[in-house]
C-alpha positions as CSV (number, residue, x, y, z in Angstrom):
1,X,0.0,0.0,0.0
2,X,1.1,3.4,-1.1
3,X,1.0,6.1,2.3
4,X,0.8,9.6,1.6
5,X,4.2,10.7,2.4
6,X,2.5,13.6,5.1
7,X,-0.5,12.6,6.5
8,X,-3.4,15.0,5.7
9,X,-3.6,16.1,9.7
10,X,-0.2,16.1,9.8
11,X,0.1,18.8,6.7
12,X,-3.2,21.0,7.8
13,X,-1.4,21.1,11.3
14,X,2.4,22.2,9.4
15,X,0.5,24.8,7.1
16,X,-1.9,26.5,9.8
17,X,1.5,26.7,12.1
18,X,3.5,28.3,9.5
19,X,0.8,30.8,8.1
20,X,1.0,31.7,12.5
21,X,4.3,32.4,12.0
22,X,4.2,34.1,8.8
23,X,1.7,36.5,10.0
24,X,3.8,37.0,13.1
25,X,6.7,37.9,11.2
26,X,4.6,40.7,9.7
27,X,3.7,42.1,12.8
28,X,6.9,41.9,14.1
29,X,8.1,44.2,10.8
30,X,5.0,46.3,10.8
31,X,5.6,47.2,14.9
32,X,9.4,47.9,13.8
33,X,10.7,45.1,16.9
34,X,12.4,43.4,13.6
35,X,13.8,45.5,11.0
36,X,12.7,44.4,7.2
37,X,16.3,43.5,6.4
38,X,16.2,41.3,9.2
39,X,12.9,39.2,8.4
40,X,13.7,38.3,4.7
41,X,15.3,35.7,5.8
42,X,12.2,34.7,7.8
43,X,9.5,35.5,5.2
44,X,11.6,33.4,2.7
45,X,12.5,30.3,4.8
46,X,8.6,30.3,5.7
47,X,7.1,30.5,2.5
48,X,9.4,27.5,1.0
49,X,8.8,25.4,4.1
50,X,4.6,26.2,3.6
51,X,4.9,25.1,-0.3
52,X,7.0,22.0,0.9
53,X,4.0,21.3,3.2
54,X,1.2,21.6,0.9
55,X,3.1,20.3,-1.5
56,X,5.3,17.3,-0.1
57,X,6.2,15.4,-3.1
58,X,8.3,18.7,-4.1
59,X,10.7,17.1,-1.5
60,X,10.8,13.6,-2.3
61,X,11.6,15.4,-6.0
62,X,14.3,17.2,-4.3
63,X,15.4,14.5,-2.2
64,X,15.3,12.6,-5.8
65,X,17.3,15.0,-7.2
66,X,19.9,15.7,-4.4
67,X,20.5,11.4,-4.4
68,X,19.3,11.8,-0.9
69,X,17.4,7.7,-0.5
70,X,14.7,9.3,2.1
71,X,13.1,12.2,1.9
72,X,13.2,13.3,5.2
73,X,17.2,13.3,5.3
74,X,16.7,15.8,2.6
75,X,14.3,17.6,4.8
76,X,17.0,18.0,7.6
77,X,20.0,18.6,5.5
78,X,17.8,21.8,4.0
79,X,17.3,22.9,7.6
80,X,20.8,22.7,8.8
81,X,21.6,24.5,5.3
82,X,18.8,27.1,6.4
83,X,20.2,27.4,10.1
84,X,23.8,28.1,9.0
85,X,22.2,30.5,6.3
86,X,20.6,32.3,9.3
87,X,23.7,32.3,11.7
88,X,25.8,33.6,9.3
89,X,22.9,36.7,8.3
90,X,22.9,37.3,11.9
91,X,26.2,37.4,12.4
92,X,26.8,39.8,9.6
93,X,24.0,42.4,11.2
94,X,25.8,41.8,14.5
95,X,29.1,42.5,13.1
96,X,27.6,46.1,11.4
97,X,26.2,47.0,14.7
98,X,29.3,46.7,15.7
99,X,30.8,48.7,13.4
100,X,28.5,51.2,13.7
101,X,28.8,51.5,17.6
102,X,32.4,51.7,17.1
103,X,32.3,55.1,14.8
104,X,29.6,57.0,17.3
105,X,31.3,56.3,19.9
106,X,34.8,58.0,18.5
107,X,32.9,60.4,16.1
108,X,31.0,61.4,20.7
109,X,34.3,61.8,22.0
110,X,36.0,63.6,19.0
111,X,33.2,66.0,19.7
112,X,32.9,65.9,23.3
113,X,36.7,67.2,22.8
114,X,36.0,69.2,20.7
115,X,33.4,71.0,22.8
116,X,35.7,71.2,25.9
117,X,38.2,73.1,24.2
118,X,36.0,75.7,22.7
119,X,34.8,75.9,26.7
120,X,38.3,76.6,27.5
121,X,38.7,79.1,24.5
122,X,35.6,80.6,25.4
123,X,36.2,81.0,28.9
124,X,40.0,82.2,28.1
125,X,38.4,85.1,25.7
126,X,35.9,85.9,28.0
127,X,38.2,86.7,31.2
128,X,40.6,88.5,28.7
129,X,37.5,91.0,27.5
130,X,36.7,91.8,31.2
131,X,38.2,95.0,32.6
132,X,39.1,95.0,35.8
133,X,36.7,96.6,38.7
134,X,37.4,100.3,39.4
135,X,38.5,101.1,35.7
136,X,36.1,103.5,33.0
């Protein structure tokens, strides 16, 4: 006998989790606690793993395609493909935010010098203008 290779309660279950998700990831973007850069990574993962769902031959085709013998290796050598995808995007934001910290935090003190010495100047110029008590 010939099973379905993802049960029917099994797929409605997968697709009503990830269309969830999907929709979270939306309001996550549209409430700016994720910046749109950020969830591509998300939005994209989630709509290949909803067609892969409602569609699961596509990924004994893949699995086919790769020379994978079951599917579900396929399945799990995608995801660890997908999880290093996301570690490495994460790392790279991580890594500009870094960068970025880096630059205001010299670009603050080159000012904060900056200011303190036209303090100084200012207070040097003003003590020089004042004439002493007791003089017209």
């Amino acid at each position: 006998m010939n099973r379905p290779l993802l049960p029917l309660q099994l797929q409605i279950v997968a697709c009503g989790t990830l269309l969830i998700f999907f929709c979270w990831v939306i309001y996550l973007v549209r409430y700016r606690r994720l910046s749109l850069r950020e969830s591509l990574v998300w939005l994209v993962s989630t709509s290949a793993v909803f067609v892969l769902a409602l569609f699961p031959r596509l990924l004994q085709w893949l699995a086919q395609a790769l020379a994978v013998e079951i599917p579900s290796n396929a399945l799990f050598a995608l995801a660890i493909l997908y999880l290093t995808v996301n570690v490495l995007s994460l790392t790279i934001v991580l890594s500009n935010g870094a960068t970025r910290i880096r630059r205001l935090a010299q670009e603050c003190a080159f000012l904060r010098g900056e200011m303190e010495s036209l303090r100084a100047e200012l207070q040097r110029h003003t003590v020089a203008n004042q004439t002493p008590s007791g003089q017209p």
